[in-house]
C-alpha positions in Angstrom: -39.5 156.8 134.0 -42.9 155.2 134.3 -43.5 151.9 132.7 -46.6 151.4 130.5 -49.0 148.3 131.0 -48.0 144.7 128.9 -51.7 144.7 128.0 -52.0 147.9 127.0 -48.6 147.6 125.2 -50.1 144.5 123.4 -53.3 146.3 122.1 -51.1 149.2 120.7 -48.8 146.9 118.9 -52.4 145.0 117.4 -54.1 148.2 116.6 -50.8 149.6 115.0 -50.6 146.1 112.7 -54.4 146.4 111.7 -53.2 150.4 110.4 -50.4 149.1 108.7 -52.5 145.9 106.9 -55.6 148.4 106.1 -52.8 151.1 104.4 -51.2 148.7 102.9 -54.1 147.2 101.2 -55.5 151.1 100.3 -52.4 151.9 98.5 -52.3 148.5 96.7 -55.6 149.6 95.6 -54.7 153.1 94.3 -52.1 151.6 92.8 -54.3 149.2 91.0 -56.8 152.4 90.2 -53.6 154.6 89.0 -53.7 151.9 86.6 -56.6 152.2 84.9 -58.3 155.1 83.2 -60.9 156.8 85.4 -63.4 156.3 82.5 -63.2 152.4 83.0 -64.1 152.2 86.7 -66.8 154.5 86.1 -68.2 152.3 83.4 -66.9 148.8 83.7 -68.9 145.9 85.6 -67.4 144.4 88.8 -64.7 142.1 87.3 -63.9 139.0 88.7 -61.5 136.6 85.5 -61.1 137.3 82.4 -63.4 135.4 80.0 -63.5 135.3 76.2 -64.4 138.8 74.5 -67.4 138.6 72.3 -67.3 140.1 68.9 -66.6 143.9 68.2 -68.8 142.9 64.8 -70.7 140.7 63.0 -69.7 139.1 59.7 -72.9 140.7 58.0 -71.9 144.2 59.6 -68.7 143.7 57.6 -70.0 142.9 54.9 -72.9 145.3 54.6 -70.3 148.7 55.1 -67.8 147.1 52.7 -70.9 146.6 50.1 -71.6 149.8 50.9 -68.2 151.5 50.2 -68.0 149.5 47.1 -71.4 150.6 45.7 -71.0 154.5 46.6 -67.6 155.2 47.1 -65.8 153.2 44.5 -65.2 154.5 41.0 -64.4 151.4 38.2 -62.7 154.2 35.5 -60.1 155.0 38.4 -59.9 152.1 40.7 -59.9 154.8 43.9 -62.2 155.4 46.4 -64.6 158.8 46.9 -63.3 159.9 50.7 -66.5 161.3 51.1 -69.9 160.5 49.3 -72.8 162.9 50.2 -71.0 166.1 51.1 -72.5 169.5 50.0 -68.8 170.5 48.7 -68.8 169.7 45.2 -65.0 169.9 45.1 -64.7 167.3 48.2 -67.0 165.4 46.7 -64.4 164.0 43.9 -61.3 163.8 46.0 -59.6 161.0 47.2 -57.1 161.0 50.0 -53.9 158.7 49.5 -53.9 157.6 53.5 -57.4 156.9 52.3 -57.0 154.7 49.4 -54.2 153.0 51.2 -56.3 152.3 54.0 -59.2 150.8 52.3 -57.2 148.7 50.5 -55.7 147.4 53.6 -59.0 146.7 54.6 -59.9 145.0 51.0 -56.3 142.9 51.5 -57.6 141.8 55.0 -61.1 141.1 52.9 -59.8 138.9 50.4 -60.5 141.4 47.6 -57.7 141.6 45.7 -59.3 142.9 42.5 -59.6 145.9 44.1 -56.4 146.2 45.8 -54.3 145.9 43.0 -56.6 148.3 40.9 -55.2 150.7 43.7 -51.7 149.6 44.1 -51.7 150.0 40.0 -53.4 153.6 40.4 -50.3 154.5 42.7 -47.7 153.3 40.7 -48.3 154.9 37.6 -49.0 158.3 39.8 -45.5 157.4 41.1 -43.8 157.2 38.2 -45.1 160.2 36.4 -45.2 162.6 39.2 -41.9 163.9 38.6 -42.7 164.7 34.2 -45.1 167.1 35.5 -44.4 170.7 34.5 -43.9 173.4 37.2 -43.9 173.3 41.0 -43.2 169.6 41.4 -41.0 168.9 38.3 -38.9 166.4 39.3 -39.3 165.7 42.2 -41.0 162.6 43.0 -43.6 161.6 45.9 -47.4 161.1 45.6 -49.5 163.9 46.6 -52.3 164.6 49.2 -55.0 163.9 46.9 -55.8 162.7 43.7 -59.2 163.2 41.8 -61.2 159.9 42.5 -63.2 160.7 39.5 -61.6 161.7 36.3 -57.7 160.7 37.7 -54.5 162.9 38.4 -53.9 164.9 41.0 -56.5 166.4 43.1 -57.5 169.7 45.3 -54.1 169.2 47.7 -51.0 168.4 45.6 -48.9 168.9 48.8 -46.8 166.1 48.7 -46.0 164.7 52.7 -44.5 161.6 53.7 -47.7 160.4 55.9 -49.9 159.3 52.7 -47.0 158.1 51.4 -45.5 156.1 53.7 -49.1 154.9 54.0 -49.2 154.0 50.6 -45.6 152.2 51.3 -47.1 150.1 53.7 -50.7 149.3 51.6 -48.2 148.0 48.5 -45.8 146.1 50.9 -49.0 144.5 52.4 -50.1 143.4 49.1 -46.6 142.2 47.8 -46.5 139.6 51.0 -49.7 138.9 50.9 -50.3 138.1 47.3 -46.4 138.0 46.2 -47.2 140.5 43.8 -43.7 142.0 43.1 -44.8 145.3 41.1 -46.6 146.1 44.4 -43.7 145.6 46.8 -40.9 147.5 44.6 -43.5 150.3 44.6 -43.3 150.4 48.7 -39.3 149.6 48.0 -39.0 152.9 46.2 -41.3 155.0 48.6 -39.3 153.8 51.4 -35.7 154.5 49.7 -37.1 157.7 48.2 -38.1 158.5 52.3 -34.5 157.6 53.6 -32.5 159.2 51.2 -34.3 162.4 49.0 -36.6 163.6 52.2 -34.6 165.5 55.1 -33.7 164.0 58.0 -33.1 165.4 61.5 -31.6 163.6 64.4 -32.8 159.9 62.6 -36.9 161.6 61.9 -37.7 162.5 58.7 -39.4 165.9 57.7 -42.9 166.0 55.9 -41.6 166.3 52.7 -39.7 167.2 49.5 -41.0 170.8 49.1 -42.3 173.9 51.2 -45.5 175.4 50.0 -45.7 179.1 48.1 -46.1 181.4 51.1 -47.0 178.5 53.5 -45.5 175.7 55.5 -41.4 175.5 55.2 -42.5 171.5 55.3 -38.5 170.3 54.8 -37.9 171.8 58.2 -41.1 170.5 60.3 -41.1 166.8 61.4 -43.8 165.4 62.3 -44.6 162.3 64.9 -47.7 160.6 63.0 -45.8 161.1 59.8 -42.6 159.1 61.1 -45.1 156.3 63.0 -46.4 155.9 59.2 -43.0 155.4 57.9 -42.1 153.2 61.0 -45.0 150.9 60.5 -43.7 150.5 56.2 -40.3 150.0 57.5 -41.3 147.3 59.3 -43.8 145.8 56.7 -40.8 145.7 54.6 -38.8 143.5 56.8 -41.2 141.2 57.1 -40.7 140.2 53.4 -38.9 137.6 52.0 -38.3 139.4 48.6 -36.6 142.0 50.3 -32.4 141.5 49.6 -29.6 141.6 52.6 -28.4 145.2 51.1 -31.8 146.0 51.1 -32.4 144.5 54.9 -29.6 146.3 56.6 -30.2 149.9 55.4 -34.3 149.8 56.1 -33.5 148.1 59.5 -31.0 150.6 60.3 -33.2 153.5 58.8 -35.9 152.0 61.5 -33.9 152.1 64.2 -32.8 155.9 63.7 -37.1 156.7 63.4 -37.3 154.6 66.4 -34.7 156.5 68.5 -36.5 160.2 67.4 -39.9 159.0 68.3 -39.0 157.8 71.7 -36.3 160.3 72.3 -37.4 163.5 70.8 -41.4 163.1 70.1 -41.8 162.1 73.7 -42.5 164.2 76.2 -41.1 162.9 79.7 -42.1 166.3 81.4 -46.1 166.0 80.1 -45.4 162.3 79.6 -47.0 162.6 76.2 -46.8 162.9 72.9 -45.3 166.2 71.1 -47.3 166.7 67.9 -43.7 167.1 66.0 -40.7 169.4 65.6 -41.0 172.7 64.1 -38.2 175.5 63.5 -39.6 177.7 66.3 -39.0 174.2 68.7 -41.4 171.8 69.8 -44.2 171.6 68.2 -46.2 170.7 72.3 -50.2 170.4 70.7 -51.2 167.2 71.7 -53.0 165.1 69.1 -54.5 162.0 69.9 -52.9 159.6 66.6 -49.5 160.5 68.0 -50.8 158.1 70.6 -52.8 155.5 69.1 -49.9 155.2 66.6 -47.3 154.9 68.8 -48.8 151.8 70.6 -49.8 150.6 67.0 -46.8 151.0 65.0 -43.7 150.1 68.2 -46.0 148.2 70.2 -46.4 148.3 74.3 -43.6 145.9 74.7 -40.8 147.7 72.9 -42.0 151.3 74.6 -41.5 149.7 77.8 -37.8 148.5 76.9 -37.4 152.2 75.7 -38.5 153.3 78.9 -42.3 154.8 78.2 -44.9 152.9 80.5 -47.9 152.8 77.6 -50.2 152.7 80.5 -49.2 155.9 81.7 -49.7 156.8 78.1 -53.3 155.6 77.3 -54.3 157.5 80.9 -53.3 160.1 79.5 -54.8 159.5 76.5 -57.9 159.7 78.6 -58.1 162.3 80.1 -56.5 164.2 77.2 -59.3 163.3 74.1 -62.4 161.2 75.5 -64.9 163.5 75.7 -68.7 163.4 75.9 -70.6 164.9 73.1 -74.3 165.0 73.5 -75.0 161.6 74.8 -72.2 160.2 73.1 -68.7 159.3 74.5 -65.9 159.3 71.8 -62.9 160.7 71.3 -61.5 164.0 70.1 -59.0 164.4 67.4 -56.9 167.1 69.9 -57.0 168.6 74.1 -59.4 170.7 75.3 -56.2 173.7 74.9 -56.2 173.1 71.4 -59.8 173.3 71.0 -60.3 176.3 72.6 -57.7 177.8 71.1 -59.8 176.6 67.8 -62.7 178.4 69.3 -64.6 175.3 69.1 -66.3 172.9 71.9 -65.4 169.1 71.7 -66.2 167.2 68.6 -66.3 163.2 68.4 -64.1 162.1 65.3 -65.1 158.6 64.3 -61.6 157.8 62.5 -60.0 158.4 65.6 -62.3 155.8 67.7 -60.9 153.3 65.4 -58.0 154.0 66.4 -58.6 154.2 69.7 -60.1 150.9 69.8 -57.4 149.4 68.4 -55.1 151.2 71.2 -56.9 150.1 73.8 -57.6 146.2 72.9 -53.6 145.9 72.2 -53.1 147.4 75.7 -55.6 144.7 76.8 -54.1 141.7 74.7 -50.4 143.0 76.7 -52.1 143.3 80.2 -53.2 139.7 79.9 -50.0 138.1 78.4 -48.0 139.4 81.8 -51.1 137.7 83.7 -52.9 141.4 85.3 -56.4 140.1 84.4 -58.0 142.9 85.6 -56.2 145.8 83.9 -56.9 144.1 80.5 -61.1 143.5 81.6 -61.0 146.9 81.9 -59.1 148.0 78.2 -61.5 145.4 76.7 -64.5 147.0 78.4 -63.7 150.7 77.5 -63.0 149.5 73.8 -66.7 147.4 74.0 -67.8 150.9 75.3 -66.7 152.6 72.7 -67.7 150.6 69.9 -71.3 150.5 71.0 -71.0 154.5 70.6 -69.3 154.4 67.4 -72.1 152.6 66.2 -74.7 154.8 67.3 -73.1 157.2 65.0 -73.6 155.0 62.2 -76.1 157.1 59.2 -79.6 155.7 59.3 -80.2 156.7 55.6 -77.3 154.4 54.6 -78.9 151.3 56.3 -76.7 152.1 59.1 -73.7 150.5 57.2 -71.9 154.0 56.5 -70.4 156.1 59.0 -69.8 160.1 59.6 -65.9 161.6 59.5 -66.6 163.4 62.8 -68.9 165.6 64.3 -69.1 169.5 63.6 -66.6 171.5 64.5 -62.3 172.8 63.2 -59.8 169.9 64.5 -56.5 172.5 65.2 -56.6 175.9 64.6 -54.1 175.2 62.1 -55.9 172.1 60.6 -58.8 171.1 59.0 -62.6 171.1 59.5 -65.1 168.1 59.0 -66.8 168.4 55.8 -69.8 170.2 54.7 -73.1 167.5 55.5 -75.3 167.1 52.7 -78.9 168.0 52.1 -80.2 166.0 54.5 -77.2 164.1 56.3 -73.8 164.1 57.4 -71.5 162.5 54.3 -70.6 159.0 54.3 -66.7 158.8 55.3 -64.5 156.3 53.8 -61.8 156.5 56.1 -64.6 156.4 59.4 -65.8 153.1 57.7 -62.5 151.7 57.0 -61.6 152.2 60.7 -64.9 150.9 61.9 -64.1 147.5 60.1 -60.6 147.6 61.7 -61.3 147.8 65.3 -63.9 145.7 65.2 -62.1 143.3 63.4 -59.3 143.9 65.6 -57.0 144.6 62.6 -54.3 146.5 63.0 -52.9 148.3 59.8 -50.0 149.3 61.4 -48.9 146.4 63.7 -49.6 144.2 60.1 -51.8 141.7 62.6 -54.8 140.4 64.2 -54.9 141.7 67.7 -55.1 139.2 70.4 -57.7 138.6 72.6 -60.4 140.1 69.9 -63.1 137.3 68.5 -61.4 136.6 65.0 -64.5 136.6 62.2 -64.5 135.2 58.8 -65.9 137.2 56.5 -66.8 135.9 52.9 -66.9 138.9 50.6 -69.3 137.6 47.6 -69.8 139.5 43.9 -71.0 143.0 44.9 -73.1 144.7 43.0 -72.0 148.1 41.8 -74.1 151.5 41.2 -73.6 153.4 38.5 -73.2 157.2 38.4 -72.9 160.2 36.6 -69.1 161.7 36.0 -69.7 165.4 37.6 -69.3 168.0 34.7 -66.6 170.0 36.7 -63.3 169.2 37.8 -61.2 169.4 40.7 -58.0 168.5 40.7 -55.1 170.0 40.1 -54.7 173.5 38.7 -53.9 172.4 34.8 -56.3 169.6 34.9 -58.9 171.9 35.5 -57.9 174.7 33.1 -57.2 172.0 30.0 -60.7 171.1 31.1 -61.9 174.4 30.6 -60.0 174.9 27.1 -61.3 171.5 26.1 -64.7 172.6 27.0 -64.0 176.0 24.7 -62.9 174.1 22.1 -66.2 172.3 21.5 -68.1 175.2 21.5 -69.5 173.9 25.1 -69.5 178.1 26.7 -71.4 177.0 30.4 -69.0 174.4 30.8 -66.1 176.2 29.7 -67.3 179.5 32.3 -68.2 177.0 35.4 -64.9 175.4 35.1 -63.0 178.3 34.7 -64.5 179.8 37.1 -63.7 176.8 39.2 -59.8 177.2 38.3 -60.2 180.4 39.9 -61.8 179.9 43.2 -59.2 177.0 43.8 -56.0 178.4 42.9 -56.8 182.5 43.0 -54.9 182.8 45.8 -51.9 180.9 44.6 -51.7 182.7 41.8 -51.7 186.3 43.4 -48.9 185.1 45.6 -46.5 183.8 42.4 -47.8 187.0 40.6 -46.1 189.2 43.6 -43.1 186.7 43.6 -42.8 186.5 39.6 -42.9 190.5 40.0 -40.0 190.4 43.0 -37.5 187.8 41.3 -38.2 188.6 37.8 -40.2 191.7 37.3 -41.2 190.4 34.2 -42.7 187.5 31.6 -39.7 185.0 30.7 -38.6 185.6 27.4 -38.5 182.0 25.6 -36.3 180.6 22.7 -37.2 176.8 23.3 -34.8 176.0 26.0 -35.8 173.6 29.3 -34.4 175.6 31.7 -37.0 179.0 30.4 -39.7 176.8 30.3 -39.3 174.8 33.7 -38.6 179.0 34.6 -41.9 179.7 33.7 -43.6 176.8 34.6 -42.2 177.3 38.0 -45.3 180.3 38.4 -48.4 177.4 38.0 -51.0 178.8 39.5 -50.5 182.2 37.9 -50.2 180.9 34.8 -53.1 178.7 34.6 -55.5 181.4 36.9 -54.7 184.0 33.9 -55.7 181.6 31.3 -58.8 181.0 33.5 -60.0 184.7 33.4 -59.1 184.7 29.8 -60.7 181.8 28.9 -64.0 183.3 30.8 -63.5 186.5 28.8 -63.7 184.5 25.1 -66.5 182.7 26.5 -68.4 186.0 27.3 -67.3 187.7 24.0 -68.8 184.8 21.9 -71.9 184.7 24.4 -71.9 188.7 23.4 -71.6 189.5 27.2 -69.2 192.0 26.4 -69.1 193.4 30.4 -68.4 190.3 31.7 -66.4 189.7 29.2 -64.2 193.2 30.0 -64.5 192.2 33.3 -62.8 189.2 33.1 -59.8 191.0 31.2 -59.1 193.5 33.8 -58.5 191.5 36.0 -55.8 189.6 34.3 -54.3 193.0 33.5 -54.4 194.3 37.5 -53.8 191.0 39.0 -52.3 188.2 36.7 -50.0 190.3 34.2 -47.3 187.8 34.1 -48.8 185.2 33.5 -47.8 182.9 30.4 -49.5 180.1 29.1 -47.9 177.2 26.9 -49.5 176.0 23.5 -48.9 172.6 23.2 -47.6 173.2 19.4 -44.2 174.6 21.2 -44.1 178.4 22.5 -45.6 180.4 25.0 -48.0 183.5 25.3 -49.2 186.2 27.3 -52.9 186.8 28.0 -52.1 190.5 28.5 -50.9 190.3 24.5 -53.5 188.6 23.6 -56.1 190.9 25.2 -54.5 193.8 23.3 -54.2 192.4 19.9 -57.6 190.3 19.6 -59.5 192.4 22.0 -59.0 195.7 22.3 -57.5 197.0 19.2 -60.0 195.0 17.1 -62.8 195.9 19.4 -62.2 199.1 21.0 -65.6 200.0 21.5 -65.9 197.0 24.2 -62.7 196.7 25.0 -60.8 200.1 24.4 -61.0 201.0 27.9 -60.4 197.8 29.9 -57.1 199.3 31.0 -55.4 202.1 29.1 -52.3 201.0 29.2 -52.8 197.9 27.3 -53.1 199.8 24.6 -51.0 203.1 25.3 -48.0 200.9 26.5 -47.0 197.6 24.0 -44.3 196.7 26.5 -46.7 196.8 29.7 -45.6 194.7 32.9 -47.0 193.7 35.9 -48.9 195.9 38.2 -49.1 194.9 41.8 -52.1 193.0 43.0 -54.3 195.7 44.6 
């Protein structure tokens, strides 16, 4: 065998060392990159230590959009917050969103108004404990719905009732209870939380999305859903953080938290897509990605306890990356879903400015965790993307508003199952509540869900003086619930008031027609006729259980009086047909103790007394005294 040279032997062995040295230090530096989102080395300065952060926003910026929420958005006859001021939607326009109120007065606890906070909290709990009087659908059964109607009170456009907003609300009155020792407020998030645990279904420690499954929609006691149980998480915790709360009291919420705990990081989690699963549905998995199922998640268990759970949040927020930022005009932000979902929406990207909040918050909590374990430059970098993004939420901010207001999210659907942005006004986008609420959050570095001040963000005072509020109009029509709005319409009758009493029954209508074909088909399947009642609960709960038909047929019956008195007799036959094609069963209670049937009616005062109008509207009203339903063509 022939021997190879010492020297050259040498030169080898050096070259191979300065391969291994430079690989080395290549990997250590993907390593480093895999790290960080690809967003923040595009973006980020050269780094070299980690100085003091400036401010996400000035005192006077908080000030000015809180003035600003107070003057538009803020109704003293309630105590609730408009969600949107502006909008072109006159039924949006009077609606307030639980998770909305309970955010905002969050932000008014963190604010040192606690006027307004416990006009809120007091809002709640009398909507708590009445829910369950309330005839038909929902009687019984307690929880706080969707919406409630910011303007004239009860319940508003959405009565779904789903354990987000109320675990939301929860976690607002717990907040106030430890913060101002205000006991009313904390046994109000007491019995959310026990009314959670115990009446709502569990499965494998999550909860479902609430107490009842819509007519003809959503089986919502069988869908879980991840943001709903981070909501309930974060209240749980709130709760334990109290020192009114009993031992008895102590031992079932922290075992209640664990089992949430456990679901979110054993059943929401993806390990596969290493993500977040939107939920759990009956079909399965419920895979759409949704960026709050994120943002949440590092919120609500914190980067710490994921990483004991076995979830790198890093990995996560990289994700989150390359799942929802997205570039809209020139604007970065961040989308409320995945390019997938949005296709499958039929929609190009949209920015949604709630979401940056969130987002924000994410990413200075991954930064504040990245410095405590002494990796400098991975939390430069999470400070920098979250300075990035605020300087672009900001740009979004409405000129016409003194740039103190901010839009809900740019145009477009957010899941092809979900909702859209709402309608701009005449000559703006609307002024959002909850995009404002979230702006003062992150730049705060508040975290609602944490129940903290997020380390490593500039802490600012803010001194919140006397604000001065604006006085408007209350609209003339309501929207709210389907009663509300047809006692409105009676009331309306009553006084002789005919264009109020049509527009708002002709507002009953377009909100609830649908509802009220569907229980007309149902009434027709179960029953196949009215309910015969002799004064007893269970005929009249029977009955009531068919709202929307009920209060839809004395809509189009209400709209036919109105026309007969206006002597708009074809309108007014009009409006009787239909009831007799389309709402036959319907039966509507007189508050002196019985119930009637517009189809009777329509026969005795209409067209028997009038059959030269009304002899014809349908023969059978008067051929047939016993008539029943038809089905809805």
């Amino acid at each position: 065998m022939r021997t190879s040279h010492p020297k050259i032997i040498k030169l080898l062995l050096l070259n191979f060392l300065i391969a291994a040295i430079t690989y080395a230090s290549s990997e250590t530096t993907l390593l480093l990159k895999s790290q960080l989102p690809h967003a923040m080395l595009l973006h980020s300065p050269s780094i070299t230590s980690l100085k003091a952060v400036a401010p996400y926003i000035t005192p006077g910026r908080v000030e000015a959009i809180y003035a600003n929420l107070v003057n538009y958005h803020w109704v003293p006859q309630t105590g609730l917050f408009l969600s949107f001021v502006g909008t072109s939607d006159p039924k949006l326009a009077q609606q307030a969103s639980t998770y909305d109120q309970a955010a905002v007065g969050l932000l008014a606890i963190r604010l040192g108004d606690l006027k307004r906070a416990k006009g809120i909290s007091e809002f709640f709990r009398k909507a708590w404990a009445t829910g369950p009087m309330q005839p038909g659908y929902r009687a019984g059964v307690s929880g706080l719905s969707n919406f409630y109607n910011a303007e004239f009170g009860g319940e508003g456009i959405e009565t779904t009732i789903h354990v987000g907003p109320n675990a939301w609300m929860g976690l607002f009155a717990a907040r106030l209870g430890n913060t101002a020792h205000d006991k009313d407020s904390f046994n109000l998030a007491l019995d959310i939380a026990g009314w959670i645990a115990h009446d709502i279904p569990h499965m494998n420690g999550g909860v479902s999305m609430g107490p009842l499954d819509d007519t003809g929609s959503a089986p919502w006691r069988k869908i879980l859903s991840t943001e709903n149980n981070l909501s309930y998480y974060a209240l749980l915790s709130e709760l334990l953080r109290s020192s009114m709360l009993d031992e008895s009291s102590r031992v079932w919420i922290s075992e209640e938290r664990d089992h949430v705990s456990k679901w979110l990081t054993g059943y929401a989690f993806d390990p596969l897509a290493y993500a977040m699963n939107r939920g759990v549905t009956p079909e399965g998995e419920d895979r759409i990605r949704a960026l709050d199922t994120v943002t949440w998640l590092i919120s609500a268990i914190g980067p710490d306890n994921l990483r004991q759970s076995g979830i790198d949040p890093d990995r996560l927020m990289r994700g989150a990356e390359r799942a929802f930022e997205v570039k809209v005009g020139d604007r970065l932000g961040v989308d409320p879903t995945d390019k997938p979902e949005a296709d499958l929406t039929n929609r190009t990207r949209l920015i949604w400015y709630e979401g940056m909040g969130q987002y924000i918050n994410s990413l200075n909590t991954m930064a504040s965790c990245a410095r405590k374990q002494g990796n400098a430059l991975l939390a430069r970098h999470y400070f920098d993307k979250a300075r990035i993004m605020t300087e672009n939420f900001d740009l979004a901010a409405l000129p016409h508003k003194s740039g103190a207001a901010y839009p809900y999210a740019t145009a477009g659907k957010f899941f092809h199952d979900g909702w859209a942005s709402p309608p701009d006004g005449i000559d703006s986008p609307a002024s959002s509540l909850i995009a404002s609420v979230w702006r003062c959050f992150a730049g705060l570095g508040e975290d609602p869900l944490a129940g903290g001040h997020i380390d490593g963000v500039h802490p600012v005072s803010i001194n919140i003086a006397e604000i001065r509020t604006v006085n408007h109009p209350r609209p003339r029509i309501l929207y709210g619930n389907s009663e509300q709005m047809t006692v409105r319409a009676w009331k309306a009758l009553d006084q002789h008031d005919l264009k109020t009493a049509i527009d708002q029954a002709e507002a009953v209508i377009e909100q609830w027609r649908s509802f009220a074909i569907a229980l007309q088909q149902k009434k027709l399947n179960e029953i196949g006729q009215t309910v015969h009642y002799d004064g007893f609960t269970d005929d009249k709960q029977k009955i009531f259980k068919y709202w929307a038909l009920n209060d839809v047929g004395a809509a189009y019956f209400i709209l036919g009086k109105a026309f007969d008195l206006k002597h708009e007799y074809d309108n007014a036959a009009q409006a009787f047909k239909e009831i007799a094609l389309h709402y036959s069963l319907a039966q509507v209670w007189d508050p002196r103790g019985w119930f009637w049937s517009p189809v009777d009616a329509i026969r005795n005062e209409y067209a028997l007394r009038d059959s030269r109008h009304y002899g014809n509207i349908v023969p059978e009203i008067v051929a047939d005294s016993n008539i029943q339903g038809k089905q809805p063509d």
